[in-house]
TORKOL-4160 file (C-alpha; in steps of 0.2 Angstrom, whole numbers, padded with zeros to 4 digits, m for minus):
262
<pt num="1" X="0471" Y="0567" Z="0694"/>
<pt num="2" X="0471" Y="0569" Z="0715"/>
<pt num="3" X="0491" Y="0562" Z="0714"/>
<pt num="4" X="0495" Y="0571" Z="0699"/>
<pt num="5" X="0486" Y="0586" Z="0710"/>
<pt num="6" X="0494" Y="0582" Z="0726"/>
<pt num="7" X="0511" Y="0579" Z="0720"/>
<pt num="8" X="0510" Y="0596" Z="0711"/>
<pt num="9" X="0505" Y="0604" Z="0727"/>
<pt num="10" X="0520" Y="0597" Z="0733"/>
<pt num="11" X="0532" Y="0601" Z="0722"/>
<pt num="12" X="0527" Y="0620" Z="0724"/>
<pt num="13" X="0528" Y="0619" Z="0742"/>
<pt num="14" X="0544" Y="0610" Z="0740"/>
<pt num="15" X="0556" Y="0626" Z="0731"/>
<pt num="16" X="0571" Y="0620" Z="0737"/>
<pt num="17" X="0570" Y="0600" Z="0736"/>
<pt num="18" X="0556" Y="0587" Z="0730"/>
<pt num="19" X="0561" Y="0573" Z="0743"/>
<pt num="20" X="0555" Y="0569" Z="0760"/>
<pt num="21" X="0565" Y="0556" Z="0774"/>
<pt num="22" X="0555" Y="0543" Z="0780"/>
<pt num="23" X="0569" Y="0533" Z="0789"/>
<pt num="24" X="0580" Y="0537" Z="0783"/>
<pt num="25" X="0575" Y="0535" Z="0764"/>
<pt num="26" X="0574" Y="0549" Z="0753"/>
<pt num="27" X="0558" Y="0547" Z="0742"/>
<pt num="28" X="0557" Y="0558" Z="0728"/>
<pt num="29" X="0544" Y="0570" Z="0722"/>
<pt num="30" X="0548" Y="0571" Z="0703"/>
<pt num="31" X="0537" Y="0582" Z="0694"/>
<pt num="32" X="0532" Y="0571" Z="0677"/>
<pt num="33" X="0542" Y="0578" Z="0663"/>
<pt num="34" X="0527" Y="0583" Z="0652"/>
<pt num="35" X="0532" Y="0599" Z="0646"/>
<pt num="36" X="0547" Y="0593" Z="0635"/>
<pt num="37" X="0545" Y="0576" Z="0628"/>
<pt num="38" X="0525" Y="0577" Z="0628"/>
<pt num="39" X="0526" Y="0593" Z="0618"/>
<pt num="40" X="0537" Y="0585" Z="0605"/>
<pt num="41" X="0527" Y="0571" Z="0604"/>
<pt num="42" X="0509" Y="0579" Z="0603"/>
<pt num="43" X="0517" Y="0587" Z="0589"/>
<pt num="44" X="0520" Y="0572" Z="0578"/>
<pt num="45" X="0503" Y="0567" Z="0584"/>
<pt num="46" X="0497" Y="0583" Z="0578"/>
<pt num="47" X="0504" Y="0582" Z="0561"/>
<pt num="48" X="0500" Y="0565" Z="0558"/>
<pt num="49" X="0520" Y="0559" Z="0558"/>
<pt num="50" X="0521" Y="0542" Z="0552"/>
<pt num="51" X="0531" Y="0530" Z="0564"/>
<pt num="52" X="0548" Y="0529" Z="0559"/>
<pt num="53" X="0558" Y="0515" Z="0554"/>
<pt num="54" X="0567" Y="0508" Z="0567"/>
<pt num="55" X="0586" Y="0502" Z="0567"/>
<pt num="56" X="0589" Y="0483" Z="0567"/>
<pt num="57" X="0599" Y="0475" Z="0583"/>
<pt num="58" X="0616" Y="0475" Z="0579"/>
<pt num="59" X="0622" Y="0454" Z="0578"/>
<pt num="60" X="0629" Y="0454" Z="0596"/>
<pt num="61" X="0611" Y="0461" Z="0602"/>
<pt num="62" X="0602" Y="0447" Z="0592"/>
<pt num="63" X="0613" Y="0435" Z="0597"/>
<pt num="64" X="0607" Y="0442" Z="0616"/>
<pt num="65" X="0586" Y="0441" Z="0613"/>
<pt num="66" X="0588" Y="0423" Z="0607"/>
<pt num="67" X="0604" Y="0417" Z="0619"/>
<pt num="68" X="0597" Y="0423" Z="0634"/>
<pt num="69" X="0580" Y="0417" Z="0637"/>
<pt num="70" X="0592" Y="0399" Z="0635"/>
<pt num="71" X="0604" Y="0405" Z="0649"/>
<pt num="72" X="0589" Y="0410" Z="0661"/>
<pt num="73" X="0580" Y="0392" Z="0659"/>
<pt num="74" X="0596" Y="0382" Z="0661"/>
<pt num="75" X="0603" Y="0395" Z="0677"/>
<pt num="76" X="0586" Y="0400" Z="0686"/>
<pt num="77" X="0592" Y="0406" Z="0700"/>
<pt num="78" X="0606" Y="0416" Z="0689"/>
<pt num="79" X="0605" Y="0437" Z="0692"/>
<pt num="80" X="0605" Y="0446" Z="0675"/>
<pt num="81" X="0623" Y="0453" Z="0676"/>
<pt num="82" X="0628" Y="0435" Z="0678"/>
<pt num="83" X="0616" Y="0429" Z="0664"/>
<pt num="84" X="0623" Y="0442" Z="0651"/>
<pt num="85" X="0641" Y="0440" Z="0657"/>
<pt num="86" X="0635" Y="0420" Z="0649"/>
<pt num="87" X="0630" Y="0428" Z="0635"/>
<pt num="88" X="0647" Y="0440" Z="0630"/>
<pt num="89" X="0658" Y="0425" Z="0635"/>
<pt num="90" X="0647" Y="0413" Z="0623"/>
<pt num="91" X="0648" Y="0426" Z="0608"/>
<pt num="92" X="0666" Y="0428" Z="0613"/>
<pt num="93" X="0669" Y="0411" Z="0609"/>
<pt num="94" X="0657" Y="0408" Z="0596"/>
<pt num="95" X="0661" Y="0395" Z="0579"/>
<pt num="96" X="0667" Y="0410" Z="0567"/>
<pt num="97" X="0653" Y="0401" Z="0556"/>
<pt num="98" X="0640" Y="0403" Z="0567"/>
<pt num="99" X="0645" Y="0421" Z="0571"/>
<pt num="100" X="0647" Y="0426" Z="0553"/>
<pt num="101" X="0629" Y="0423" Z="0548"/>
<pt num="102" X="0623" Y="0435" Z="0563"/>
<pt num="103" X="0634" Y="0449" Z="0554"/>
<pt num="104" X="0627" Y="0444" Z="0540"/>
<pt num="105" X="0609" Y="0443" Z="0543"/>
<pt num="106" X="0611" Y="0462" Z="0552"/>
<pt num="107" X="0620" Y="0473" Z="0539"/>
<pt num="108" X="0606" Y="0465" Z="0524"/>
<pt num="109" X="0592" Y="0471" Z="0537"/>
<pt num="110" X="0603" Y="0488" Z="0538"/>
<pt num="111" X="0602" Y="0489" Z="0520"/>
<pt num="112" X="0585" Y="0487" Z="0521"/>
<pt num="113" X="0582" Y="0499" Z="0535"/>
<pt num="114" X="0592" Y="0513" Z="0527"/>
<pt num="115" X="0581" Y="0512" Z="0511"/>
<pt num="116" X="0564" Y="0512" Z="0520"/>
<pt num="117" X="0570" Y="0524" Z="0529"/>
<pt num="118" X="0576" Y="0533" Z="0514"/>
<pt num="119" X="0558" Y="0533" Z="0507"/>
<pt num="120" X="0550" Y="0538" Z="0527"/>
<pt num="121" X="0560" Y="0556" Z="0524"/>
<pt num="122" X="0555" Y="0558" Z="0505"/>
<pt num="123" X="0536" Y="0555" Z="0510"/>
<pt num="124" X="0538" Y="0569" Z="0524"/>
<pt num="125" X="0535" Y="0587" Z="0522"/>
<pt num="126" X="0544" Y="0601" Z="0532"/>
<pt num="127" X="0536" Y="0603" Z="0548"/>
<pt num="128" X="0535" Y="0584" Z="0549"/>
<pt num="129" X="0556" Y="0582" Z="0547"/>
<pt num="130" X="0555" Y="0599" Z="0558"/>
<pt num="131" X="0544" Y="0589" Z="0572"/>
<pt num="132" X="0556" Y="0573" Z="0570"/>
<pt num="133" X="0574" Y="0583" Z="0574"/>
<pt num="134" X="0565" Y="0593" Z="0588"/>
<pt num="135" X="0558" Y="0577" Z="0595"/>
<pt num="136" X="0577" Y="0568" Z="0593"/>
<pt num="137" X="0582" Y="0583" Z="0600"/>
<pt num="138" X="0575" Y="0583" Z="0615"/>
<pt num="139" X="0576" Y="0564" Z="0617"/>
<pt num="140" X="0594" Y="0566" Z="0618"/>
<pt num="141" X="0592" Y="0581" Z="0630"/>
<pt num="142" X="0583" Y="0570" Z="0643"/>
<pt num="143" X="0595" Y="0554" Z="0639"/>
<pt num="144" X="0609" Y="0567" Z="0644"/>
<pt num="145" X="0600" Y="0573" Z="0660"/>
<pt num="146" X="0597" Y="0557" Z="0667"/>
<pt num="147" X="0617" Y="0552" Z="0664"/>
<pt num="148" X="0619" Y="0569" Z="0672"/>
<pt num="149" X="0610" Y="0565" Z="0689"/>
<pt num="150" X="0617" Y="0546" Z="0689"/>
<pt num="151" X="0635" Y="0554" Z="0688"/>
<pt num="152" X="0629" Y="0566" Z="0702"/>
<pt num="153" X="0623" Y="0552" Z="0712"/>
<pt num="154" X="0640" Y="0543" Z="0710"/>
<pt num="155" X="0649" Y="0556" Z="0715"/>
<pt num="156" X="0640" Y="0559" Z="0731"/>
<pt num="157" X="0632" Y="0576" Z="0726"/>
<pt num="158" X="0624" Y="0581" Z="0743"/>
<pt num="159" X="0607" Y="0582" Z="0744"/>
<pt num="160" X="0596" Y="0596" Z="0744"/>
<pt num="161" X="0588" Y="0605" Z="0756"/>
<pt num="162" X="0571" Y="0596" Z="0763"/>
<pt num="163" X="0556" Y="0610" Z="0763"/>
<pt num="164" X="0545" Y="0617" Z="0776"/>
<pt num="165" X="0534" Y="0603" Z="0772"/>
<pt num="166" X="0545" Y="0589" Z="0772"/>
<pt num="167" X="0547" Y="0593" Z="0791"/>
<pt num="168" X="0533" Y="0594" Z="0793"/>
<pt num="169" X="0526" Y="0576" Z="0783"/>
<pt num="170" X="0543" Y="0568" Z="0791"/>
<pt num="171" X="0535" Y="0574" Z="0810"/>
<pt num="172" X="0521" Y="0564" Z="0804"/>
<pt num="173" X="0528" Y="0550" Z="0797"/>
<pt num="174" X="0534" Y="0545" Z="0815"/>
<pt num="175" X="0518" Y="0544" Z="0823"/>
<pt num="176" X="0511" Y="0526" Z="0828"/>
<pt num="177" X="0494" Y="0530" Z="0818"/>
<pt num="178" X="0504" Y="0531" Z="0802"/>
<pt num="179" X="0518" Y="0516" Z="0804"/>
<pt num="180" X="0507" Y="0503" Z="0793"/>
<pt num="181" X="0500" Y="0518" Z="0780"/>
<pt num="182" X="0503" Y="0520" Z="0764"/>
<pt num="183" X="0515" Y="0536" Z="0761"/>
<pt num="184" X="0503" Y="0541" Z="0747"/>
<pt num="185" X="0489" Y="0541" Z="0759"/>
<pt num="186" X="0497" Y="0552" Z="0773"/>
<pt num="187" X="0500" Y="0564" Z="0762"/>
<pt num="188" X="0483" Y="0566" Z="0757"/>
<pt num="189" X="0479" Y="0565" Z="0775"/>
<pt num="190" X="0489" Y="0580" Z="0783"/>
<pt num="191" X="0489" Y="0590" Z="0764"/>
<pt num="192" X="0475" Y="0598" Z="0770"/>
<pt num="193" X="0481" Y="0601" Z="0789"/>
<pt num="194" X="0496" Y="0610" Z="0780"/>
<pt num="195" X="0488" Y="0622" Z="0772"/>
<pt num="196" X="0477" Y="0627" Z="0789"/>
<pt num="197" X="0490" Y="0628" Z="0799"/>
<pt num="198" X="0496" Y="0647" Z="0805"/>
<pt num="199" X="0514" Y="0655" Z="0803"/>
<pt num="200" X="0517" Y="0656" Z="0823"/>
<pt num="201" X="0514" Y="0636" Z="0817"/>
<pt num="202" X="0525" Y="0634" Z="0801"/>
<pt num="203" X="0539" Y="0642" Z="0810"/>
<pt num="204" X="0547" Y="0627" Z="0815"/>
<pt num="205" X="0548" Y="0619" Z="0801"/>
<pt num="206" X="0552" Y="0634" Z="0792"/>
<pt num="207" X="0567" Y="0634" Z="0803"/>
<pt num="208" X="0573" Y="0616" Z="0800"/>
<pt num="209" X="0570" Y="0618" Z="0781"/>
<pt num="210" X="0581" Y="0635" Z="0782"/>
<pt num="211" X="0596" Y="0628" Z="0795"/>
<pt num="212" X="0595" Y="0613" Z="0779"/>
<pt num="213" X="0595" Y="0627" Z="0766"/>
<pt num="214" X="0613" Y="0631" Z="0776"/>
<pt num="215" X="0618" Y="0615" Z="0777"/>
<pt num="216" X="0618" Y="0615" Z="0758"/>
<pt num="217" X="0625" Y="0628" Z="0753"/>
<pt num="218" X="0639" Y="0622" Z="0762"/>
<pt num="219" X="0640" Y="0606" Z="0758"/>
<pt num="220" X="0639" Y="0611" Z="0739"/>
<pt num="221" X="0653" Y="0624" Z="0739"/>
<pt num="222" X="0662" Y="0607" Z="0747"/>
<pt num="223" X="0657" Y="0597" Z="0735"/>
<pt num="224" X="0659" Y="0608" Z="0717"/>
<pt num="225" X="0678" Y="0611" Z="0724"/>
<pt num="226" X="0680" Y="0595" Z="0724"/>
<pt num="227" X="0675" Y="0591" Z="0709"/>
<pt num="228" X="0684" Y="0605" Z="0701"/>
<pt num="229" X="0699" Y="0600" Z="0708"/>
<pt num="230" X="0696" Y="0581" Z="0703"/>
<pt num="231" X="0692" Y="0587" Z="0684"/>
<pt num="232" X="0674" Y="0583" Z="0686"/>
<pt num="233" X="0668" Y="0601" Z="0682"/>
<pt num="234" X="0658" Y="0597" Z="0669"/>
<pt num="235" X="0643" Y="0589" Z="0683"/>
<pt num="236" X="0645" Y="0604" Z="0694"/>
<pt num="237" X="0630" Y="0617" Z="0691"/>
<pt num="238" X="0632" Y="0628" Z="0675"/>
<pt num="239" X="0632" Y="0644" Z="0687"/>
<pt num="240" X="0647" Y="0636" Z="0697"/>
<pt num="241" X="0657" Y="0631" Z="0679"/>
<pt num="242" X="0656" Y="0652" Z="0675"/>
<pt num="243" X="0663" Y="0657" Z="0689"/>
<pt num="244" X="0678" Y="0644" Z="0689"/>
<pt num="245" X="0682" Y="0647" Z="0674"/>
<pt num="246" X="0698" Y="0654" Z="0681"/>
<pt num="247" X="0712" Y="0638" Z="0687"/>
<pt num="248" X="0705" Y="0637" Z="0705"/>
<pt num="249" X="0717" Y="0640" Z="0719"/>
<pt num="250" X="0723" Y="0629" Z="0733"/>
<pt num="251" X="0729" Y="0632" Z="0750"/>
<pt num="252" X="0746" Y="0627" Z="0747"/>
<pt num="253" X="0744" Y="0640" Z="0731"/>
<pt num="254" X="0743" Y="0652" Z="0741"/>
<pt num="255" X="0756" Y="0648" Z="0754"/>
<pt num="256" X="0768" Y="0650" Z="0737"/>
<pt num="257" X="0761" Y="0664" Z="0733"/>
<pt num="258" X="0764" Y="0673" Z="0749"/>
<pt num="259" X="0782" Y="0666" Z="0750"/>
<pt num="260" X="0785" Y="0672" Z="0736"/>
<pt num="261" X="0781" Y="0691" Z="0739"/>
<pt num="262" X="0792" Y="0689" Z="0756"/>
């Protein structure tokens, strides 16, 4: 409850960014995503939702659970991308025999799935299937945000702003006292301090944190043109997509242009 507490506090402070430089490393403050999936959740819990049938491992993925474990004791010291690489090239190259029952033995346990499951909706009433789609629902809608930020990520989306705060724990990061602490702990150490201190005392980091606030803006007008202009628009923000709409003009566009009306 004091992290939970402490990260909150943080996040509030934090309106612009939830991540603090310590050497260059950004940590993350992520406020746990309760709101959503919990909510969904609580509510099968609440209307005593069975648990649904699950979907049976396609062949290739049952092939994978028992192939791999062999892979990993006859290669060790083998990374998993190496290991599973093993594996495609072994089911690649697979005795069509061999092969064959693994298709087999998945589409009767198909079968098998789509009857029970078949019964599982039949037993249901209607805020039970309700509670189900809204839970797949927003399932999905986290699945998508996380592919969302990883294709942020890839495309080197600049980051945002660091808060008053941030400055403030990142000035405290660099003292000798705090080299071999835990970060969780110096934050619960100089929480407190932060919240004593004066505004003639926040004013430098409230400088920092609006020169970074700039810097963003900057940066993310950059950034969403580029990204317009490479066909990526659908990872800029949804504000940004409106107002593109409209094809968006180049500098050599408008050198054209103004040949043009010459």
């Amino acid at each position: 409850m004091v992290t939970h507490a402490l990260l909150s506090n943080i996040i509030n402070n934090c309106a612009y960014y939830r991540g603090i430089l310590r050497n260059r490393i950004v940590i993350t403050f992520q406020q746990p995503n309760l709101n959503v999936r919990s909510k969904a959740h609580d509510k099968l819990k609440e209307l005593k939702v069975p648990e649904e049938p699950k979907k049976p491992l396609t062949s290739y993925f049952k092939f994978l659970t028992e192939h791999r474990p062999l892979i990993k004791k006859q290669h060790p010291d083998w990374s998993l991308v190496n290991i599973t690489k093993q594996c495609a090239q072994d089911w690649n190259t697979m005795d069509p025999d061999h092969r064959h029952k693994y298709e087999e033995a998945y589409h009767k346990e198909l079968e098998e799935y789509h009857e029970k499951h078949k019964k599982f909706m039949q037993s249901l009433d209607p805020d039970q299937k309700k509670a189900i789609s809204n839970a797949k629902r927003e399932t999905e809608q986290n699945k998508n945000h996380k592919i969302l930020k990883k294709l942020q990520r890839d495309a080197d989306k600049p980051k945002r702003p660091i808060s008053n705060f941030g400055y403030f724990i990142k000035e405290k990061l660099q003292l000798p006292e705090n080299k071999d602490k835990k970060f969780i702990d110096i934050l619960k150490t100089y929480n407190g301090e932060w919240s004593k201190l004066t505004d003639p005392e926040r004013e430098k980091y409230n400088k920092l944190h609006k020169q970074d606030q700039i810097r963003y803006v900057t940066e993310m007008e950059r950034w969403e043109t580029k990204m317009i202009k490479a066909g990526k628009s659908d990872i800029i923000r949804k504000d940004s997509q409106l107002l593109t709409a409209k094809p968006l003009k180049t500098s050599q566009d408008s050198k054209s242009e103004h040949k043009k009306t010459k």
